[in-house]
N, C-alpha and C positions, 0 to 999 in steps of 0.2 A: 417201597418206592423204588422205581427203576432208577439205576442212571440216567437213562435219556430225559427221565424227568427233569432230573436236576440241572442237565445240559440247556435243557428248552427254559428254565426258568434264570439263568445265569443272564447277566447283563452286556458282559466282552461274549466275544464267540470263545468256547470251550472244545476239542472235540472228545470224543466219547473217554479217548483215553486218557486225559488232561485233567476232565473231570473226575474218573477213577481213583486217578492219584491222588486228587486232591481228599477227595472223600476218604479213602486207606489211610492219609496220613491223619488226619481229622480222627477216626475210628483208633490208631496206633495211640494218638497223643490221649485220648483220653484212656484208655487200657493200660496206659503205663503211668497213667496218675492216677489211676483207681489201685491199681498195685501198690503204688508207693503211700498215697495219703489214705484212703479206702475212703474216699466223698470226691465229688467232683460237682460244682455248683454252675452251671449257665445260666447268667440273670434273662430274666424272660422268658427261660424254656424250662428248668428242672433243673431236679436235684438229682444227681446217680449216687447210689451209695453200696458200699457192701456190707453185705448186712449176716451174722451168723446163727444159725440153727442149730438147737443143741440137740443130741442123738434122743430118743424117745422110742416108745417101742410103739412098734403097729401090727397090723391083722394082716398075712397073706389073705386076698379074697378069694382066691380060689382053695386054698386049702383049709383056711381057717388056721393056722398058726401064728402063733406071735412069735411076729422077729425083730431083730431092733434094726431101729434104721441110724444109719452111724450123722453125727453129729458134720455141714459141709456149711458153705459160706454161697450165698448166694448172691445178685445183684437186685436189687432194688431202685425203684422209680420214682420220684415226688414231683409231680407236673408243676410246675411255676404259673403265678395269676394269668398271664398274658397267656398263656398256652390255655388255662383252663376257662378263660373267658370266649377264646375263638371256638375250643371244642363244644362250649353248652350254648355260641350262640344262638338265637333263634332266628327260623328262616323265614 
């Protein structure tokens, strides 16, 4: 989604860069509560969580060797009812 989206869907007038910031800070505050708690819940919208993967080994497909892939922490998604009711509504 563009910013200008988000500008044209705002209710005061925003302009491009007003909206940005707000968006950055929005994106910052949740990165640094996924840092600190590793979940971050928005009722209505979803769950962020981070979630870790333990090392395991796997195939080069081009060579055919096994190598391990080292164990990293990823981010994960759980969509909330309200989000998953608009996405599978029917048109």
């Amino acid at each position: 989604m563009s910013i200008q989206k988000i500008v044209d869907q705002m209710p005061e007038k925003l302009s491009k860069k007003q909206a940005t910031n707000q968006v950055t800070r929005v994106l910052d505050a949740l990165q640094k509560a996924l840092e600190e708690t590793g979940e971050v819940n928005i009722i209505g919208f979803g769950k962020f969580e981070v979630r870790e993967r333990p090392a395991r080994m796997g195939i080069n497909p081009q060579t055919k060797e096994r190598i391990e892939i080292e164990a990293k922490k990823t981010l994960g998604f759980k969509p909330g009812k309200t989000i998953k009711d608009k996405l599978n509504k029917k048109v």
